[in-house]
PQR file of N, CA, C, O and H, with PARSE charges and radii, in Angstrom:
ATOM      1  N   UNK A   1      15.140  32.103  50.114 -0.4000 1.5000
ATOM      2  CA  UNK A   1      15.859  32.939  51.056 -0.0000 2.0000
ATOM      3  C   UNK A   1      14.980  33.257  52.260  0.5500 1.7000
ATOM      4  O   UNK A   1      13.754  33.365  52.246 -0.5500 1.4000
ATOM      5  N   UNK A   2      15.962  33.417  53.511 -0.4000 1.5000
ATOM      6  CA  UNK A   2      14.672  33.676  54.600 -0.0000 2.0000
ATOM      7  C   UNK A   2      15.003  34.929  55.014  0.5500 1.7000
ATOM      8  O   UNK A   2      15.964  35.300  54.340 -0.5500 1.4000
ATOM      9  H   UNK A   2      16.958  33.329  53.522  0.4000 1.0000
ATOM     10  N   UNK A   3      14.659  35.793  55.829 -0.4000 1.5000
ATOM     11  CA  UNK A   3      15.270  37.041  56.187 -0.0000 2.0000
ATOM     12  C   UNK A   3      15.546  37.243  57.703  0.5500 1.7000
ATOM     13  O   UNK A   3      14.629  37.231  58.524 -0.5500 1.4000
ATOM     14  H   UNK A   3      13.879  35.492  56.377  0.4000 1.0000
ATOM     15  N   UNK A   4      16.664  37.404  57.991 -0.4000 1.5000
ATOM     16  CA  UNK A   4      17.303  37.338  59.505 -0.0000 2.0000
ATOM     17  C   UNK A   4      17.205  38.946  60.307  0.5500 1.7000
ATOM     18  O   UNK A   4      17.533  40.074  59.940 -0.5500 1.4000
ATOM     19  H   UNK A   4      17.409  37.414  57.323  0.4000 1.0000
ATOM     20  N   UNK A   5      16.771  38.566  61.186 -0.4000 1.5000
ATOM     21  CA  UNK A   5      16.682  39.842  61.743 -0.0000 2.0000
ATOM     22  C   UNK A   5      17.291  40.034  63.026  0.5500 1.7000
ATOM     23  O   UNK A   5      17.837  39.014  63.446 -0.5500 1.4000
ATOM     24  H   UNK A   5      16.504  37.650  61.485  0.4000 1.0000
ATOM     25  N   UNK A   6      17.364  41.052  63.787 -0.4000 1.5000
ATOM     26  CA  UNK A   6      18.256  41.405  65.119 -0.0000 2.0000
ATOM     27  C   UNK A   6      17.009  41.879  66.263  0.5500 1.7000
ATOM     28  O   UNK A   6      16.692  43.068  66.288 -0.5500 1.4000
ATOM     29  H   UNK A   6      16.921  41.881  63.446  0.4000 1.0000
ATOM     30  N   UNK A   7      16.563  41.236  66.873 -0.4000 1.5000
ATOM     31  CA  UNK A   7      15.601  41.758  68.090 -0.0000 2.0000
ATOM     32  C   UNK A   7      16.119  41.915  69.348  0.5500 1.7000
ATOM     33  O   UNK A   7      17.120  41.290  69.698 -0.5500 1.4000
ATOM     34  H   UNK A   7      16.821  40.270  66.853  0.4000 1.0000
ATOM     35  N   UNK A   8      15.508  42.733  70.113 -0.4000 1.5000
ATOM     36  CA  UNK A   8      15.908  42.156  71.520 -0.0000 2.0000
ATOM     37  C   UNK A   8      14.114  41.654  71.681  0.5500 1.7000
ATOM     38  O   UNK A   8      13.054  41.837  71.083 -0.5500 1.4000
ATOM     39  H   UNK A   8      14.695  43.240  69.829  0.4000 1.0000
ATOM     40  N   UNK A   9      14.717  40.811  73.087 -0.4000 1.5000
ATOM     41  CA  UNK A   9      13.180  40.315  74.000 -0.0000 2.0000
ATOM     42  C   UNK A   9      13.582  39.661  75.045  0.5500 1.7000
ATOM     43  O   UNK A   9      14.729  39.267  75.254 -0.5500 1.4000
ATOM     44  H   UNK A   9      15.578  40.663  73.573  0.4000 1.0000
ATOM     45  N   UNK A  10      12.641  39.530  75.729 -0.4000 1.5000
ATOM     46  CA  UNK A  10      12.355  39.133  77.058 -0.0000 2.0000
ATOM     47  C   UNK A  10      13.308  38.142  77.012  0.5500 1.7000
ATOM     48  O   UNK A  10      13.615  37.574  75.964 -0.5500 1.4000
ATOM     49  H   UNK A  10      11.709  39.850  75.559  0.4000 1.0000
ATOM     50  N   UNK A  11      13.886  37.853  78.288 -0.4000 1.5000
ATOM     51  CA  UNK A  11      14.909  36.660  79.198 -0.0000 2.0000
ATOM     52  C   UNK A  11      14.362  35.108  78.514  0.5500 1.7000
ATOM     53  O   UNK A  11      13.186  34.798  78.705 -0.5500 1.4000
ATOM     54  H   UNK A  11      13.637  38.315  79.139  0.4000 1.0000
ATOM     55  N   UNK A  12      15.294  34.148  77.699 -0.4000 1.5000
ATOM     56  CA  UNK A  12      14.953  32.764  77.857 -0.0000 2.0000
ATOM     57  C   UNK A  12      14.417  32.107  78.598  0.5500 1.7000
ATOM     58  O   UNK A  12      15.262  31.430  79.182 -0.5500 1.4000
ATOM     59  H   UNK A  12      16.249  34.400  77.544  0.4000 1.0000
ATOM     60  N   UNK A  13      13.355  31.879  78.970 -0.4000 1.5000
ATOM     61  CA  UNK A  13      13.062  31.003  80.009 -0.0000 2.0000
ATOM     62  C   UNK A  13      12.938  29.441  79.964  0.5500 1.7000
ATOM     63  O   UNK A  13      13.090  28.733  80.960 -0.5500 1.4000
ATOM     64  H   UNK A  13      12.668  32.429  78.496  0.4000 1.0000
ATOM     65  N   UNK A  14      12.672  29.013  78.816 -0.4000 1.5000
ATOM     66  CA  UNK A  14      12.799  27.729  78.797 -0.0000 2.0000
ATOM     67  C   UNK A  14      13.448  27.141  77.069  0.5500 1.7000
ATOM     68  O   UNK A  14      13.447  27.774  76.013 -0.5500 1.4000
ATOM     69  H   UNK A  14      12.548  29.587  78.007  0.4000 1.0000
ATOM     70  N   UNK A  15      13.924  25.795  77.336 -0.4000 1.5000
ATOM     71  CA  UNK A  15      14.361  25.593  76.005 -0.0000 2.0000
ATOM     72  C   UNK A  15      13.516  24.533  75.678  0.5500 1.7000
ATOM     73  O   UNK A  15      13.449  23.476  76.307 -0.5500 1.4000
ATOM     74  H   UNK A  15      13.925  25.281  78.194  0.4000 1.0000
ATOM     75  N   UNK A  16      12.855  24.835  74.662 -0.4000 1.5000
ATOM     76  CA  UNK A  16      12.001  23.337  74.273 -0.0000 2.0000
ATOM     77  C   UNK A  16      12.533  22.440  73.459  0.5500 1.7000
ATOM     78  O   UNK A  16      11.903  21.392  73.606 -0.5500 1.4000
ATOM     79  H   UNK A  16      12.909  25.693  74.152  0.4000 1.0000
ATOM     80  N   UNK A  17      13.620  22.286  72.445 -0.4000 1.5000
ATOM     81  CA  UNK A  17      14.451  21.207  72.171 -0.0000 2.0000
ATOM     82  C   UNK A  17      15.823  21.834  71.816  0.5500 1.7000
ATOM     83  O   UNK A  17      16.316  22.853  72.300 -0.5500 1.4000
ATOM     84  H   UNK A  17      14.131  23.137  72.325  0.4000 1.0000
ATOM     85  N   UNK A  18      16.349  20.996  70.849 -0.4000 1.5000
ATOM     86  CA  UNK A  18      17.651  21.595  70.578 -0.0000 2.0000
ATOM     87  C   UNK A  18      17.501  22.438  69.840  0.5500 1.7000
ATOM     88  O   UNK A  18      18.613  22.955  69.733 -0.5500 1.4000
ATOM     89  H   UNK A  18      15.949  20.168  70.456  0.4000 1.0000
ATOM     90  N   UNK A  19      16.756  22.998  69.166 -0.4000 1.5000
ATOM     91  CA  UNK A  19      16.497  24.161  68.115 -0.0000 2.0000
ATOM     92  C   UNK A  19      15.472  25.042  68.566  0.5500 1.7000
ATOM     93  O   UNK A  19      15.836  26.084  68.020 -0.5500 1.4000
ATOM     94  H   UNK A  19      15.852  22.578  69.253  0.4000 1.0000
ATOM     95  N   UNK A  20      14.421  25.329  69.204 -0.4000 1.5000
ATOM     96  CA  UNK A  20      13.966  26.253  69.996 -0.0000 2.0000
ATOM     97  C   UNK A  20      14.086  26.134  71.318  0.5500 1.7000
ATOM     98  O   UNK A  20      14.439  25.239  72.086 -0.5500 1.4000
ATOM     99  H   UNK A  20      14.125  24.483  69.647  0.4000 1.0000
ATOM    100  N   UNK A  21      13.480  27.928  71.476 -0.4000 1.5000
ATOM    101  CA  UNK A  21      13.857  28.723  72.756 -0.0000 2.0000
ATOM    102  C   UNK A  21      12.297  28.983  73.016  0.5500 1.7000
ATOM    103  O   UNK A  21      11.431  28.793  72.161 -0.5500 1.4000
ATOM    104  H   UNK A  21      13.194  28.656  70.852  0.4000 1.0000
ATOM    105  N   UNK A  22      12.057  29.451  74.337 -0.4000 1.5000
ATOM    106  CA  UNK A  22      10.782  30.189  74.518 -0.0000 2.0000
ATOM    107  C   UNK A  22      11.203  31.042  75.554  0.5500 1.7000
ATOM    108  O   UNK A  22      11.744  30.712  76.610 -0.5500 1.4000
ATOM    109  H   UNK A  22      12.760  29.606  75.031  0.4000 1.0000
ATOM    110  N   UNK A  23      10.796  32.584  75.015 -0.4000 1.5000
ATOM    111  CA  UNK A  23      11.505  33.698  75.789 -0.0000 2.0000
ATOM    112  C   UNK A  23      10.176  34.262  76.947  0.5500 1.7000
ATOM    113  O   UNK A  23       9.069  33.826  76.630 -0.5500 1.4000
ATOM    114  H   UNK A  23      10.356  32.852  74.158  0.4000 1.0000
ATOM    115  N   UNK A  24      10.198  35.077  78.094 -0.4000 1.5000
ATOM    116  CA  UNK A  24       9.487  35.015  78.772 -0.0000 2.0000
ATOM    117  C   UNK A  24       7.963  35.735  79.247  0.5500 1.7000
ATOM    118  O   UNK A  24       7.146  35.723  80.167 -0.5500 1.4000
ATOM    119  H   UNK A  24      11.098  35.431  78.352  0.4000 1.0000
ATOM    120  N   UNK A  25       8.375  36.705  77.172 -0.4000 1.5000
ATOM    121  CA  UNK A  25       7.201  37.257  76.465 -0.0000 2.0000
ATOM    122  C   UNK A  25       6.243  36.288  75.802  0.5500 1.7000
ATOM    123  O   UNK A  25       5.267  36.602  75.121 -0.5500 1.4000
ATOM    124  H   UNK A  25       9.038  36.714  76.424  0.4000 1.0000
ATOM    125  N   UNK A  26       6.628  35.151  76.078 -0.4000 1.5000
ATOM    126  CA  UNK A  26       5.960  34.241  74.836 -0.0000 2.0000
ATOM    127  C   UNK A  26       6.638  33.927  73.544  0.5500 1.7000
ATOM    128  O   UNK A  26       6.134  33.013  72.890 -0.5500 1.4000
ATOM    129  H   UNK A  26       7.421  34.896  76.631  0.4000 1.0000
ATOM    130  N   UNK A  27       7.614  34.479  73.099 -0.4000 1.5000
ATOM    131  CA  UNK A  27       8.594  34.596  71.776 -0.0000 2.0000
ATOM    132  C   UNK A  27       8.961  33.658  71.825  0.5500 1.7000
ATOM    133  O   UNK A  27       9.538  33.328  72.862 -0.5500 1.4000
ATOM    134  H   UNK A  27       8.023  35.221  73.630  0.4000 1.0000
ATOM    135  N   UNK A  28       8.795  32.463  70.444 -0.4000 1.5000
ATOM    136  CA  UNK A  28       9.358  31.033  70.176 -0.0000 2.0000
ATOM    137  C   UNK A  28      10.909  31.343  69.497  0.5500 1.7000
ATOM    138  O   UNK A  28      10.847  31.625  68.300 -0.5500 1.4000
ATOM    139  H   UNK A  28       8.326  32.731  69.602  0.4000 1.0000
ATOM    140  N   UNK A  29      12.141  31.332  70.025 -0.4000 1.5000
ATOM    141  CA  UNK A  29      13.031  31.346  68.419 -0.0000 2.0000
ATOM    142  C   UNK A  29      13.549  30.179  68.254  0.5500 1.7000
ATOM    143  O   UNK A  29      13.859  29.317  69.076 -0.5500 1.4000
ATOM    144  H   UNK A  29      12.192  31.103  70.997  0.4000 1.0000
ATOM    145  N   UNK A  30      13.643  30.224  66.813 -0.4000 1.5000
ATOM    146  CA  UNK A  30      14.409  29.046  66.219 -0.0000 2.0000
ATOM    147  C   UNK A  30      15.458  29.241  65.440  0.5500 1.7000
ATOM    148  O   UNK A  30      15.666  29.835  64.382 -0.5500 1.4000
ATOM    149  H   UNK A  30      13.392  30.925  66.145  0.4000 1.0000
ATOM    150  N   UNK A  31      16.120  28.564  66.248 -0.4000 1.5000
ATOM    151  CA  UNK A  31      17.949  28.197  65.881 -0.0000 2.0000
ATOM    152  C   UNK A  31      17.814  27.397  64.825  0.5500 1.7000
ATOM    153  O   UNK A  31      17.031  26.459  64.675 -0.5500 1.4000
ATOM    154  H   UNK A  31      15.951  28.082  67.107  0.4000 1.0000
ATOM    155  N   UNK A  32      18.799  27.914  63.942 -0.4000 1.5000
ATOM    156  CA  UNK A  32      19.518  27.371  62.403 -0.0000 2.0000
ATOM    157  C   UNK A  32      20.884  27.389  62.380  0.5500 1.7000
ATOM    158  O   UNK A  32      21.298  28.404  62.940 -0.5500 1.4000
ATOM    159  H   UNK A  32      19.435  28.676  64.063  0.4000 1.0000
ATOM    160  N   UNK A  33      21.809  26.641  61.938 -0.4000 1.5000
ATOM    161  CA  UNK A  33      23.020  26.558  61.640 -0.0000 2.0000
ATOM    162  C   UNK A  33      24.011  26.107  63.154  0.5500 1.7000
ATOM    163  O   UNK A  33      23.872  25.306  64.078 -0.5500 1.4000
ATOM    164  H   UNK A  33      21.473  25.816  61.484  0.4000 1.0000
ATOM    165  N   UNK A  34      24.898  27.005  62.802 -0.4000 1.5000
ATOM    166  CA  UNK A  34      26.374  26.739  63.638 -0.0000 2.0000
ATOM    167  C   UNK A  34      26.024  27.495  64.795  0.5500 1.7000
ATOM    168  O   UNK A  34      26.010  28.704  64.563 -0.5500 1.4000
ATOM    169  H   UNK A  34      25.011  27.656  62.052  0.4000 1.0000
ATOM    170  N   UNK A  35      25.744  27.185  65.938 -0.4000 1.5000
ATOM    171  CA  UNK A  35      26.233  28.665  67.118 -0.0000 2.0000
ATOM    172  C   UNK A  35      27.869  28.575  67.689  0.5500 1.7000
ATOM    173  O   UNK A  35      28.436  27.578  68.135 -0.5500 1.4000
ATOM    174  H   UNK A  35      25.756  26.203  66.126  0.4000 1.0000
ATOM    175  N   UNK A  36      28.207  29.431  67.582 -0.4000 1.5000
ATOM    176  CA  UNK A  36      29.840  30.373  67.930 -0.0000 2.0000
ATOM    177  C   UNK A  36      29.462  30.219  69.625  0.5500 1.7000
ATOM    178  O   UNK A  36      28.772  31.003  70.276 -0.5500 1.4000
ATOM    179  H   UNK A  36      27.746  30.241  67.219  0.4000 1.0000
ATOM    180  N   UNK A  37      29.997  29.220  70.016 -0.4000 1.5000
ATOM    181  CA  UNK A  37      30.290  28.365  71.542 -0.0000 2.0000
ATOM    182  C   UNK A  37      30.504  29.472  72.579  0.5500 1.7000
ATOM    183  O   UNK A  37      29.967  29.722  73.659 -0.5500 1.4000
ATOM    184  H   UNK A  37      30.558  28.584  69.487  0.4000 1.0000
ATOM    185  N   UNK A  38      32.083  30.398  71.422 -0.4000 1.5000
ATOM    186  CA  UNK A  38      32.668  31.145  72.881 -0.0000 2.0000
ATOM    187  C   UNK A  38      31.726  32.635  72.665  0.5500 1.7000
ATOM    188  O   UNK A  38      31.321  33.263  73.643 -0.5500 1.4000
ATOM    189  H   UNK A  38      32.519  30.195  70.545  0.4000 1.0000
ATOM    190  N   UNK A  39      31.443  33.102  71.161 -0.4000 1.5000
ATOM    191  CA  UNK A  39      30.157  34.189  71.570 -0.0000 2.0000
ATOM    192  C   UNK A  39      29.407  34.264  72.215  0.5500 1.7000
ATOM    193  O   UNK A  39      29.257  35.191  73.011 -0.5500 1.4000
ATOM    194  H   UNK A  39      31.772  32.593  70.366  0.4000 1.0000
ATOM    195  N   UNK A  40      28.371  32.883  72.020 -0.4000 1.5000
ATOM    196  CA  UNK A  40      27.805  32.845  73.017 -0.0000 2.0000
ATOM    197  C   UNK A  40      27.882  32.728  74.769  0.5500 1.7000
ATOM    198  O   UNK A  40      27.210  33.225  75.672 -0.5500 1.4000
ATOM    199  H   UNK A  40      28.493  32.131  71.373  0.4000 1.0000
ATOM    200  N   UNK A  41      28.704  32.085  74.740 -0.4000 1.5000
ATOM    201  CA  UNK A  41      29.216  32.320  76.517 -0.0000 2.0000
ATOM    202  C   UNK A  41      30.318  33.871  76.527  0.5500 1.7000
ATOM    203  O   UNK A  41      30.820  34.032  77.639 -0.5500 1.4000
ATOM    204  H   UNK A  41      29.250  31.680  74.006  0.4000 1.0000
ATOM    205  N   UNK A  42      30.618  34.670  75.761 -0.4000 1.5000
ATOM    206  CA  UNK A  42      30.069  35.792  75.983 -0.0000 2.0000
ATOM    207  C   UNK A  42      29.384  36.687  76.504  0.5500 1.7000
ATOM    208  O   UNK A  42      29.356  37.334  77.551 -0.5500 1.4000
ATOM    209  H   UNK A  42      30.211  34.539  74.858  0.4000 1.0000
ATOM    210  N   UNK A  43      28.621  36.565  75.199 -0.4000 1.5000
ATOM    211  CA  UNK A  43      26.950  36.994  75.444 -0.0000 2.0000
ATOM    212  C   UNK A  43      26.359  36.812  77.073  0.5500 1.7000
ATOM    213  O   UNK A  43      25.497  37.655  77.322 -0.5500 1.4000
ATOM    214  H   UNK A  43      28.644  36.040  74.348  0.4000 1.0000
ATOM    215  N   UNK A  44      26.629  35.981  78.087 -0.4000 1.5000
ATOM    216  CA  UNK A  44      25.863  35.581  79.161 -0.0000 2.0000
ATOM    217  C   UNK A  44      25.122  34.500  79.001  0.5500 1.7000
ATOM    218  O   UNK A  44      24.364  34.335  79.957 -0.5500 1.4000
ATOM    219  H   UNK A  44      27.329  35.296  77.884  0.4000 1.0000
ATOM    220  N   UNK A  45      25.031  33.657  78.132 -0.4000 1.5000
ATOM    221  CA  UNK A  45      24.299  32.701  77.943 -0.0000 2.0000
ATOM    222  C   UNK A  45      25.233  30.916  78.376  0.5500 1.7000
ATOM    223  O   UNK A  45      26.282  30.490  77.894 -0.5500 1.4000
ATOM    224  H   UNK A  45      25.647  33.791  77.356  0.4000 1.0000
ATOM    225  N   UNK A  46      24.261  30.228  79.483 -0.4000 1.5000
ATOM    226  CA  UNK A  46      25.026  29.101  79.906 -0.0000 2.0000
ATOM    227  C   UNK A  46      24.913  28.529  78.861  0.5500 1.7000
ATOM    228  O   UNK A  46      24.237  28.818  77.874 -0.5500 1.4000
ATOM    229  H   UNK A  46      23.408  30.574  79.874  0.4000 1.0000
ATOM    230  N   UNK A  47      25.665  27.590  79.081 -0.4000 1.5000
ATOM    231  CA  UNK A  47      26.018  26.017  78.175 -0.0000 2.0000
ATOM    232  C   UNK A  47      24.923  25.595  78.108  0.5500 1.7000
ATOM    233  O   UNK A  47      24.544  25.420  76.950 -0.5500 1.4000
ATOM    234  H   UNK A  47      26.214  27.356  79.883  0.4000 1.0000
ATOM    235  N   UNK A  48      24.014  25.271  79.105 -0.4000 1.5000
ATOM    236  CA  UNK A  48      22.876  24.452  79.311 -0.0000 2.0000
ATOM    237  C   UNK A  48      22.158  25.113  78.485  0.5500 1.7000
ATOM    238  O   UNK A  48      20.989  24.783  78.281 -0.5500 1.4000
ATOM    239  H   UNK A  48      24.322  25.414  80.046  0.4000 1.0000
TER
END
């Protein structure tokens, strides 16, 4: 089991593949599973 948590942080600034992010604190995240298309464009987050 892994344990999921809820953060906020600094603005995305770059995406380094299809499964990580690098936010503009330095914060690596890594994406697992399904992302919810229209949540996320929601959220404020482009397609790209």
């Amino acid at each position: 089991d892994q344990d999921v948590g809820i953060f906020q942080s600094a603005p995305i600034v770059e995406r380094l593949n299809a499964f990580r992010l690098r936010t503009a604190d330095g914060v690596i995240i890594i994406l697992f599973g399904l992302i919810d298309r229209q949540r996320t464009s929601e959220n404020g987050f482009p397609s790209e």
